[in-house]
Residue frames as qw, qx, qy, qz and C-alpha x, y, z in Angstrom:
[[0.599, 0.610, 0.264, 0.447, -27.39, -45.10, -45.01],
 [0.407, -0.329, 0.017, 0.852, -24.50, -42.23, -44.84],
 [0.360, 0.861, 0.282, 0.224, -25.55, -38.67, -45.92],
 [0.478, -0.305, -0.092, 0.819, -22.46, -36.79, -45.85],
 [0.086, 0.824, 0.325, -0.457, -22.92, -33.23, -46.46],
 [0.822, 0.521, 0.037, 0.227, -22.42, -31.35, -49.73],
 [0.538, -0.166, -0.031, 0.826, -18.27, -29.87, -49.80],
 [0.167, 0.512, 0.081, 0.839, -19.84, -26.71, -50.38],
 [0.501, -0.683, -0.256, -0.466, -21.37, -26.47, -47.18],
 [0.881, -0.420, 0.150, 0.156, -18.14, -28.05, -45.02],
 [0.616, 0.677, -0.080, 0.396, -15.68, -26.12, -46.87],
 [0.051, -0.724, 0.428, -0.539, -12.71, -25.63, -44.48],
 [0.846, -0.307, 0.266, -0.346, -13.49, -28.32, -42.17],
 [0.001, -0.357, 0.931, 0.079, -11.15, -31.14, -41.28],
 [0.645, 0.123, -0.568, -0.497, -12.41, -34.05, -42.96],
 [0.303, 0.075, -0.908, 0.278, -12.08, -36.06, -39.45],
 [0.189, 0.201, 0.599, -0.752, -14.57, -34.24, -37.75],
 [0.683, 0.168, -0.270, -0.657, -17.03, -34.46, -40.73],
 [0.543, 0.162, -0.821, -0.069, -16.23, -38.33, -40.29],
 [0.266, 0.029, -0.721, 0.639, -16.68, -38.35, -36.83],
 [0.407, 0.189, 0.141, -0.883, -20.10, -36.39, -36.89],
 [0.657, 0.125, -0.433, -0.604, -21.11, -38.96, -39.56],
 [0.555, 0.043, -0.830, 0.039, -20.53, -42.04, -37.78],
 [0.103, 0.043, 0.600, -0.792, -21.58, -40.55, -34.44],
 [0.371, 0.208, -0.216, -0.879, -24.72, -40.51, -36.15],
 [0.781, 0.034, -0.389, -0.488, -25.01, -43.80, -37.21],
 [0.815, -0.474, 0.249, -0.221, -23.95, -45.18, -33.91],
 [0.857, 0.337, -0.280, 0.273, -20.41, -46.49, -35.98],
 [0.489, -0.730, 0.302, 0.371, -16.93, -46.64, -34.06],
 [0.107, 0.863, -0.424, -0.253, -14.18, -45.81, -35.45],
 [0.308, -0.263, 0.913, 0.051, -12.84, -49.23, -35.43],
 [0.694, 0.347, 0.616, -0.135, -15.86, -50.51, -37.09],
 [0.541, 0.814, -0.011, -0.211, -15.21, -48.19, -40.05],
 [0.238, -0.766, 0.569, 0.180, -11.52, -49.43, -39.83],
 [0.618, 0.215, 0.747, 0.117, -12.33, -52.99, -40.30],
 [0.638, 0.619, 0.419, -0.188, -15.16, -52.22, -42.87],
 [0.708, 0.690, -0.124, 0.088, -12.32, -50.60, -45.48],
 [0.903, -0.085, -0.122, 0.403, -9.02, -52.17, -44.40],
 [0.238, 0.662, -0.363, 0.611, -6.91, -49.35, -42.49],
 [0.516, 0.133, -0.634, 0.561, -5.27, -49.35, -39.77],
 [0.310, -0.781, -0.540, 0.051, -7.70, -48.28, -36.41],
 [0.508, -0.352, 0.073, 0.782, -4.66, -46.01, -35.45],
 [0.125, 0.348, 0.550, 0.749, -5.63, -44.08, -39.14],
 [0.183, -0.676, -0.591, -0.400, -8.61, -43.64, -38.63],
 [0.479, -0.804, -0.295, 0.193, -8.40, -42.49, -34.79],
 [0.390, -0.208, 0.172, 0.880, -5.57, -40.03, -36.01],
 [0.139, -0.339, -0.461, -0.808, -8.20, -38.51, -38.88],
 [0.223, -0.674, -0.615, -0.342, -11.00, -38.45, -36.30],
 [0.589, -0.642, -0.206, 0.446, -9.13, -36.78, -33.82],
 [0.461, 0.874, 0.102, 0.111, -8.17, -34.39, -36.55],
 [0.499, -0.712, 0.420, 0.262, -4.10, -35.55, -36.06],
 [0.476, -0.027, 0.797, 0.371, -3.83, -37.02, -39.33],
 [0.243, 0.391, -0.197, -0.866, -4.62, -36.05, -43.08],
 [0.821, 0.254, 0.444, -0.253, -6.28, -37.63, -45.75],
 [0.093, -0.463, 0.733, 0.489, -4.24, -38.88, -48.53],
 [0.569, 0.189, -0.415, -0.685, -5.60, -39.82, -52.04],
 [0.123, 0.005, -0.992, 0.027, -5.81, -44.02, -50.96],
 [0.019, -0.234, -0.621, 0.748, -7.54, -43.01, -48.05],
 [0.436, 0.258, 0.422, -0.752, -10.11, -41.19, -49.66],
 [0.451, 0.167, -0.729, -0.488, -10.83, -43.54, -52.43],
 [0.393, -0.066, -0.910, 0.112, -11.67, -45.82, -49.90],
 [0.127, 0.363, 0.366, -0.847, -13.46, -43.77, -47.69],
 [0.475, 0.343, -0.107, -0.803, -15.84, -42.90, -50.60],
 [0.256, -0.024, -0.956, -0.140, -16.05, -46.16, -51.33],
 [0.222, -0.325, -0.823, 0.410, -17.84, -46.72, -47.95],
 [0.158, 0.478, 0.456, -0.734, -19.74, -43.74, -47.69],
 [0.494, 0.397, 0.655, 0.411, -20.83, -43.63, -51.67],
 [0.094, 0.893, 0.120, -0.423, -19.70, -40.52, -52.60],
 [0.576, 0.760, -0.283, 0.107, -17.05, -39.18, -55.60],
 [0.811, 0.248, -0.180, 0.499, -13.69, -40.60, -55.38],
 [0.251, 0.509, -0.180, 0.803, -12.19, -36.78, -54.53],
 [0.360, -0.805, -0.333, -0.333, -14.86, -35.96, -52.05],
 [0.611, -0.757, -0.162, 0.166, -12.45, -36.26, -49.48],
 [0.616, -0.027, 0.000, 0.787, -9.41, -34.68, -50.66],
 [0.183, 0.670, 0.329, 0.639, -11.23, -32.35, -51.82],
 [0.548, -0.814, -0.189, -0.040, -12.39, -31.68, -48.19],
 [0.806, -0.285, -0.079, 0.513, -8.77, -32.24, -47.20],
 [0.477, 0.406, 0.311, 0.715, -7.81, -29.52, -49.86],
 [0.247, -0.778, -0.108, -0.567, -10.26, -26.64, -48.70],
 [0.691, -0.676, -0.206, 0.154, -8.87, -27.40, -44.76],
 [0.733, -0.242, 0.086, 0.630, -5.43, -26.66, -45.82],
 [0.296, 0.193, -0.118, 0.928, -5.97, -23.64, -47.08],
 [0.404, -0.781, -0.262, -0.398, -8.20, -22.37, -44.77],
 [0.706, -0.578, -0.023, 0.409, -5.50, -23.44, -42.17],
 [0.549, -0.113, 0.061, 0.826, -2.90, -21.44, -44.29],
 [0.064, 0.681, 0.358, 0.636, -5.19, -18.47, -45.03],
 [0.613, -0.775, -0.127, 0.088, -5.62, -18.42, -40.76],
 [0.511, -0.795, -0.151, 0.288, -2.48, -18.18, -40.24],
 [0.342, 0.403, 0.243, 0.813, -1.58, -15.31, -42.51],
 [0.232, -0.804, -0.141, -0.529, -3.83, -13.54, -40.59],
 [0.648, -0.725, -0.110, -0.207, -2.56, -14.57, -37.61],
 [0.238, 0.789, -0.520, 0.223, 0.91, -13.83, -38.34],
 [0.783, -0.245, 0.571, 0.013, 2.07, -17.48, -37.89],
 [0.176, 0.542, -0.636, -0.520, 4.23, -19.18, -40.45],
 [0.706, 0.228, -0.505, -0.441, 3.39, -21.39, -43.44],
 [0.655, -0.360, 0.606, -0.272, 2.54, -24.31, -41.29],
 [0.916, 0.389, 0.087, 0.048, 2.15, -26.68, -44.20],
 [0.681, 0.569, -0.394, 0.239, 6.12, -26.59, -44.65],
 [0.115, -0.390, 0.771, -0.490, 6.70, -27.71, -40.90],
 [0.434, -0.095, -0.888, -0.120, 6.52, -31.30, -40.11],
 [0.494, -0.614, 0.002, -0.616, 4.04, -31.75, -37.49],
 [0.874, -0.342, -0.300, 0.170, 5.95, -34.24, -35.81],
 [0.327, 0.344, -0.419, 0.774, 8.63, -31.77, -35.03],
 [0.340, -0.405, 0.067, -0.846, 5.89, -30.88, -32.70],
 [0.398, -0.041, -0.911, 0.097, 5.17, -34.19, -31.33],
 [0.136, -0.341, -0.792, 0.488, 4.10, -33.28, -27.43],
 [0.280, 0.504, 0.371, -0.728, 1.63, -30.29, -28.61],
 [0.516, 0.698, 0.486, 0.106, -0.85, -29.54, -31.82],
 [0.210, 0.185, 0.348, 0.895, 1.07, -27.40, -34.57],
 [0.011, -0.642, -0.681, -0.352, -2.43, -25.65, -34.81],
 [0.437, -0.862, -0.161, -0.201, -2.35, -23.82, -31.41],
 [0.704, -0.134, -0.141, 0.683, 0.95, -22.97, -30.96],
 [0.102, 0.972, 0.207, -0.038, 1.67, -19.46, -30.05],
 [0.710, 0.557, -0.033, 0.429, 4.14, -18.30, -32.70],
 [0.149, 0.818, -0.191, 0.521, 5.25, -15.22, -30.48],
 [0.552, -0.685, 0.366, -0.304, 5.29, -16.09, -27.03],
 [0.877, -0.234, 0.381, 0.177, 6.97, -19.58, -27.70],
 [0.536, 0.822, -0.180, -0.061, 9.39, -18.39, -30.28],
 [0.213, -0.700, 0.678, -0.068, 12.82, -18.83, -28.24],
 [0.589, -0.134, 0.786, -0.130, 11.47, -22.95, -27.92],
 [0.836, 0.451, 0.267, -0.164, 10.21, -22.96, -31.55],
 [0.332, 0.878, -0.297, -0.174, 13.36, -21.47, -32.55],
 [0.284, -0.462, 0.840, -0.024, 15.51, -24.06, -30.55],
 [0.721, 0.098, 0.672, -0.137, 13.41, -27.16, -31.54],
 [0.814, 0.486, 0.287, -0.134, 13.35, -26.64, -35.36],
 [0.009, -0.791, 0.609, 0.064, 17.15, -25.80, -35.32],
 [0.270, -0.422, 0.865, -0.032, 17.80, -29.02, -33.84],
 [0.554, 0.356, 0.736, -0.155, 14.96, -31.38, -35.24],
 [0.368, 0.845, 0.120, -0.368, 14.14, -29.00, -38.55],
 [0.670, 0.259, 0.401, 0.569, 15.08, -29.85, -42.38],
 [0.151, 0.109, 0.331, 0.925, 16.04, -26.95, -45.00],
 [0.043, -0.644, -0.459, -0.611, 12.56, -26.35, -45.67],
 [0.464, -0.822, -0.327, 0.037, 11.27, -25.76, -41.59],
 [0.576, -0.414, -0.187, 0.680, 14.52, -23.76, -41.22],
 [0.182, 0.136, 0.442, 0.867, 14.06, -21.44, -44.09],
 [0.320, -0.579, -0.662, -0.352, 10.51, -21.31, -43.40],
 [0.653, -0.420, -0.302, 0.554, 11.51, -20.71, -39.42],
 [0.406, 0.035, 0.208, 0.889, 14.32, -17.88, -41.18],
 [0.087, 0.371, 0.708, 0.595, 11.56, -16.37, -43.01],
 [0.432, -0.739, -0.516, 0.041, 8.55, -15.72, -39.92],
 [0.597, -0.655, -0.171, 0.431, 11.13, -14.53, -37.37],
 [0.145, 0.920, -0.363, 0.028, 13.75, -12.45, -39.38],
 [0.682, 0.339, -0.408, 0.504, 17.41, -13.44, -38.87],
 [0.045, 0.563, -0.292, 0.772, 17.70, -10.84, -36.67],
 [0.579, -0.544, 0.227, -0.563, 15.37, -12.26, -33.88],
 [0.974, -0.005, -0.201, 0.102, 16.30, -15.82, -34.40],
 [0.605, 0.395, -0.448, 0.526, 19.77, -14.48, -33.54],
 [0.308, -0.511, 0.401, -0.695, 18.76, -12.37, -30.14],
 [0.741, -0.360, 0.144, -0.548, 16.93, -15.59, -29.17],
 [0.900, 0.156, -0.338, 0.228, 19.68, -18.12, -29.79],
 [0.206, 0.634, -0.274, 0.693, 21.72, -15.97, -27.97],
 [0.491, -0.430, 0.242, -0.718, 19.11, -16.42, -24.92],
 [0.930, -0.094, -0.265, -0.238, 19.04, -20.20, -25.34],
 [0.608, -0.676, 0.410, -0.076, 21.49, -21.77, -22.79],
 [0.037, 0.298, -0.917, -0.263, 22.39, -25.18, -24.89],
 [0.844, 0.131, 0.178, -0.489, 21.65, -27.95, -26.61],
 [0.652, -0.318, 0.654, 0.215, 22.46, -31.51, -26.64],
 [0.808, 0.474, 0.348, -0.031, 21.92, -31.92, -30.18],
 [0.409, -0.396, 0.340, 0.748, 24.78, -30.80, -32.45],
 [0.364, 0.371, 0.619, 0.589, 22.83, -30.37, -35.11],
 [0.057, -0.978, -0.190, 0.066, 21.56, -26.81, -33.61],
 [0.196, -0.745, 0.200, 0.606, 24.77, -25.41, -33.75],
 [0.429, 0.122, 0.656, 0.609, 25.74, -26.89, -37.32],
 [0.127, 0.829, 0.495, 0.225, 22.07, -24.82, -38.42],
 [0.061, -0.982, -0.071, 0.166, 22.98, -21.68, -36.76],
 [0.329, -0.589, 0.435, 0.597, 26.51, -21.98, -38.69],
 [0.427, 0.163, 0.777, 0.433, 25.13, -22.92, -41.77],
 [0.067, 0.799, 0.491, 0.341, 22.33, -20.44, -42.21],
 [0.392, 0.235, -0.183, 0.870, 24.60, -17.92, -40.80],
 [0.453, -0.706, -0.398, -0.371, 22.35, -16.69, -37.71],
 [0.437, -0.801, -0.272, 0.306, 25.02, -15.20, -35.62]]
């Protein structure tokens, strides 16, 4: 029988590792819990590896299986995200929630360092980066540094970095 803990006690907490703690528990894999409410094993091993959110389906189904409220897990989902955007206000990092996290692909959005990798965040969300992650991007850095550090960037095959740095007028 599943006892998940109550959300007031696991506030903040990605809802994969609360999943992952519970099933460790009862000796489930991840796959077993895949099967048991039809998702995709991939899903699941994305949420327990805490690479992947929950989304309302998800936790309907989820609470299905573990026999809790419907919300329980968005709710969780809900308190992670802003604990992740409350961090990194303090930790003078920008509004990650409005950068895709696949622009990031080969590392974890989470543990990026905003200052020392600026020059490569700046180049990658030029070229890869919609309105919002450029504005967002615009926003963090200033205009002014985004321009000293384009300046430092050598090239890039993409054309769609220069089109950004003529469109959002950044030199």
């Amino acid at each position: 029988m599943f006892m998940l803990p109550q959300l007031t006690k696991i506030k903040g907490v990605h809802p994969g590792a609360i999943l992952k703690r519970e099933l460790k528990i009862q000796g489930v894999k991840g796959i077993q819990l895949a099967r048991s409410i039809d998702e995709h094993k991939q899903t699941i091993s994305a949420i327990l590896n805490k690479k992947r959110d929950i989304n309302p389906k998800l936790s309907i189904k989820l609470a299905q299986e573990f026999n809790v409220d419907q919300d329980y897990f968005m709710l969780l989902q809900a308190s992670y995200d802003v604990k992740i955007i409350a961090d990194s206000k303090l930790k003078n990092t920008p509004n990650i929630q409005h950068i895709r996290k696949v622009i990031f692909w080969d590392t974890s959005i989470d543990k990026i360092d905003w200052q020392k990798n600026k020059r490569a965040v700046i180049q990658r969300i030029l070229e890869r980066g919609n309105a919002t992650e450029i504005t967002e991007i615009i926003s963090f850095y200033g205009k002014q540094i985004i321009s000293e550090e384009i300046k430092l960037i050598k090239s890039s095959r993409l054309p769609s970095f220069e089109k950004n740095i003529q469109d959002y007028n950044l030199i």
